[in-house]
C-alpha positions as a Python dict, from the first residue, in 0.01 Angstrom:
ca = {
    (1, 'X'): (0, 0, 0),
    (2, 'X'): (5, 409, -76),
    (3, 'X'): (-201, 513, -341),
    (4, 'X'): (125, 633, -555),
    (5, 'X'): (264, 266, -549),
    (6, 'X'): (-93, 83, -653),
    (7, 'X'): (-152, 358, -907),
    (8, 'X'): (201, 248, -1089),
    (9, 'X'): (89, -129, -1027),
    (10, 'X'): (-214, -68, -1197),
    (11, 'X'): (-69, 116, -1520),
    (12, 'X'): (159, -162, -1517),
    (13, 'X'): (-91, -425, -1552),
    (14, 'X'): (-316, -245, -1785),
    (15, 'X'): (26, -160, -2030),
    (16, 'X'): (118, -560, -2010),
    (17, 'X'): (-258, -709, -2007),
    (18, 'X'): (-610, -681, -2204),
    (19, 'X'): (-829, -626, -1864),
    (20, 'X'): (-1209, -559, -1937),
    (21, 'X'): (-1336, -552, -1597),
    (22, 'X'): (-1251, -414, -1254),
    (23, 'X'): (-1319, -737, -1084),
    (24, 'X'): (-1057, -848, -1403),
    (25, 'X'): (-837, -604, -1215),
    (26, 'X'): (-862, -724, -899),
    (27, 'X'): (-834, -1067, -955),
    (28, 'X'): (-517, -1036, -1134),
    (29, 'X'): (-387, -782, -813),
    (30, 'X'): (-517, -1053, -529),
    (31, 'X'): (-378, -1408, -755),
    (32, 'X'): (-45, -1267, -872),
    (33, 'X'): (81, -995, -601),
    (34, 'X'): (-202, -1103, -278),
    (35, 'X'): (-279, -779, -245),
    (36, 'X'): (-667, -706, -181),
    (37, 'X'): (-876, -360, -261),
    (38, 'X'): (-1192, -294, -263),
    (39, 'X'): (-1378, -244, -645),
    (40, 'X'): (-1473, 101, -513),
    (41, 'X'): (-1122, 181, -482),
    (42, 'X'): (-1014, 60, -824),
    (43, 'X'): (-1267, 192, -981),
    (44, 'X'): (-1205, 554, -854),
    (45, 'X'): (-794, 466, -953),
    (46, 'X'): (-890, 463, -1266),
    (47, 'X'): (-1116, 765, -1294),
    (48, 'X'): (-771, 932, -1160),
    (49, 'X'): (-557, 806, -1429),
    (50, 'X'): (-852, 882, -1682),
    (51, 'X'): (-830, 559, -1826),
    (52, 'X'): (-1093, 489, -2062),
    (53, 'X'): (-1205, 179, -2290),
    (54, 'X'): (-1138, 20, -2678),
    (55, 'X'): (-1305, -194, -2901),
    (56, 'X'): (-1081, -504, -2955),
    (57, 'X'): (-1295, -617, -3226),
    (58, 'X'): (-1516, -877, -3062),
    (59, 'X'): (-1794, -705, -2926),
    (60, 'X'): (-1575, -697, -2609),
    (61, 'X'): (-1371, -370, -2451),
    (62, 'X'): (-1083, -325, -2233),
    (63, 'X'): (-938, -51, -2029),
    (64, 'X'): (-631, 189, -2181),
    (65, 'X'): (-391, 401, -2046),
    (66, 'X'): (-441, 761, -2178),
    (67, 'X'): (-175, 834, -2447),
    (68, 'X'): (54, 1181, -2392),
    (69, 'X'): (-37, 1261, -2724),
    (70, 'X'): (-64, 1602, -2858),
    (71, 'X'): (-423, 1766, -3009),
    (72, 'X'): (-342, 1682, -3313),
    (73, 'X'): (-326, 1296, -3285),
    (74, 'X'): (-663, 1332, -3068),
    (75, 'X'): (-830, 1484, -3380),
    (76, 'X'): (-677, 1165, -3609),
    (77, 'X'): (-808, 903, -3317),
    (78, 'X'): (-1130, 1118, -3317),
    (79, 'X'): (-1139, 1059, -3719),
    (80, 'X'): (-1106, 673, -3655),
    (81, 'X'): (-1414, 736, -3413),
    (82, 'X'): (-1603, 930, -3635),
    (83, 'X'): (-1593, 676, -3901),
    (84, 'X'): (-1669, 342, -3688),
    (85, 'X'): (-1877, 476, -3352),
    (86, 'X'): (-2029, 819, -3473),
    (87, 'X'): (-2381, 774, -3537),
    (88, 'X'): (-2460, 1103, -3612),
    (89, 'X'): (-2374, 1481, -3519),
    (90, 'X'): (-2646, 1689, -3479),
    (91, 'X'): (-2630, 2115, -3365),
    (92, 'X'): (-2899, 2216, -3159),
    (93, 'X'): (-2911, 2581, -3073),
    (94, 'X'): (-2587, 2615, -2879),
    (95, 'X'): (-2433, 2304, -2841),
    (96, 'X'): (-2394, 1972, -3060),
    (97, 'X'): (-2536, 1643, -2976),
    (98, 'X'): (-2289, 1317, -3080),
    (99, 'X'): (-2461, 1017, -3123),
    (100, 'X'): (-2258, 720, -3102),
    (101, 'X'): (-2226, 338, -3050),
    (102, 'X'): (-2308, 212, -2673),
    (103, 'X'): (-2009, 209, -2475),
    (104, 'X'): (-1818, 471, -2722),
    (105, 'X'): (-1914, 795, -2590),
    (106, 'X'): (-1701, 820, -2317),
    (107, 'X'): (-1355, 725, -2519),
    (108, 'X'): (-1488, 982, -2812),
    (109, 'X'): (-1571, 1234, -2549),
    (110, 'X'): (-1197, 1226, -2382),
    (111, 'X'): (-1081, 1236, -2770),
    (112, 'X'): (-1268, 1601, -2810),
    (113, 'X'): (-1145, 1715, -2469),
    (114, 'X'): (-787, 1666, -2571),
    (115, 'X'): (-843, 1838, -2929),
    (116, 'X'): (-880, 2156, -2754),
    (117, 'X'): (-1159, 2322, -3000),
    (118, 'X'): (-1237, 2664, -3031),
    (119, 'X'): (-1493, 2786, -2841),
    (120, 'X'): (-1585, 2475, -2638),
    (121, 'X'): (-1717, 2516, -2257),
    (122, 'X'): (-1725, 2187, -2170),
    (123, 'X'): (-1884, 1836, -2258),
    (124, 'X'): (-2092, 1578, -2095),
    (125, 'X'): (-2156, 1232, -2235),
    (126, 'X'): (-2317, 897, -2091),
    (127, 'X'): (-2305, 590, -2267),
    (128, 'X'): (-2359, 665, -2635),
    (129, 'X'): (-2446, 1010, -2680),
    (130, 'X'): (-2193, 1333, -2603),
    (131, 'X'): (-2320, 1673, -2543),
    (132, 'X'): (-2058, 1978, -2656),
    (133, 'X'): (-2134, 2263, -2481),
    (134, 'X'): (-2048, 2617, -2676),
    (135, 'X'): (-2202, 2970, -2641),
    (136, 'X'): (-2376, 3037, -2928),
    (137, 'X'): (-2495, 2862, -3248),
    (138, 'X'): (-2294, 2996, -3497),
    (139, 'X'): (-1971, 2847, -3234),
    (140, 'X'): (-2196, 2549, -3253),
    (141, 'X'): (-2173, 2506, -3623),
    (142, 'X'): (-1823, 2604, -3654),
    (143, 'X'): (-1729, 2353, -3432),
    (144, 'X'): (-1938, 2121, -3563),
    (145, 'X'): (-1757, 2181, -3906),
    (146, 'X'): (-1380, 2135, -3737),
    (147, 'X'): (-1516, 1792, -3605),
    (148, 'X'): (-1636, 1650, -4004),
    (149, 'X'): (-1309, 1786, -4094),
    (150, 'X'): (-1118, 1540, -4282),
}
């Protein structure tokens, strides 16, 4: 199968189904259309589509579609964030450190990507923490201040 076709096949299953896993994924692709890739494959499909994880409420997470939303309804999902998964926000010389709930950094991360700050020269996160990357620390606290705004 080209990579086009499984790509649409696999936003198709993520719009229609709550899939936490990538073995999830693949079982669904082998049982209901007998088609077999490897997880290593998958996995890197969805890196490409920059899909990314959400809380369904039961300590349990499955994968989303990125939404072709505009900055502004990044910074309202980043306010829902904030006030469930942010831990804290902390400046450090030039850049900010965003503590958040395991598994959440990622999602929140993508969130401040698409709210195209001011300043920013990049993040990095891992599983709950998010580093925000700016050139010096009066940027830092400015952006700092655009992220607690309400």
């Amino acid at each position: 199968m080209e990579k086009e076709k499984r790509l649409e096949l696999i936003k198709l299953l993520l719009k229609n189904n709550k899939i936490s896993t990538v073995r999830e994924l693949l079982e669904i692709l082998e049982a209901q259309y007998n088609l077999i890739f490897s997880m290593t494959t998958v996995a890197k499909d969805l890196q490409y589509l920059n899909v990314t994880k959400v809380p369904n409420g039961t300590n349990q997470s499955y994968y989303v579609l990125p939404e072709k939303n505009s900055a502004k309804s990044y910074r309202e999902s980043f306010k829902k964030y904030r006030q469930d998964s942010v831990n804290s926000i902390i400046v450090k010389d030039s850049y900010i450190l965003i503590k958040t709930e395991p598994g959440f950094a990622r999602t929140i991360n993508y969130c401040i990507d698409q709210m195209q700050l001011p300043h920013v020269l990049g993040t990095v996160s891992g599983n709950d923490v998010i580093m925000v990357l700016l050139k010096s620390p009066e940027e830092a606290e400015y952006v700092k201040y655009l992220l607690l705004e309400n």
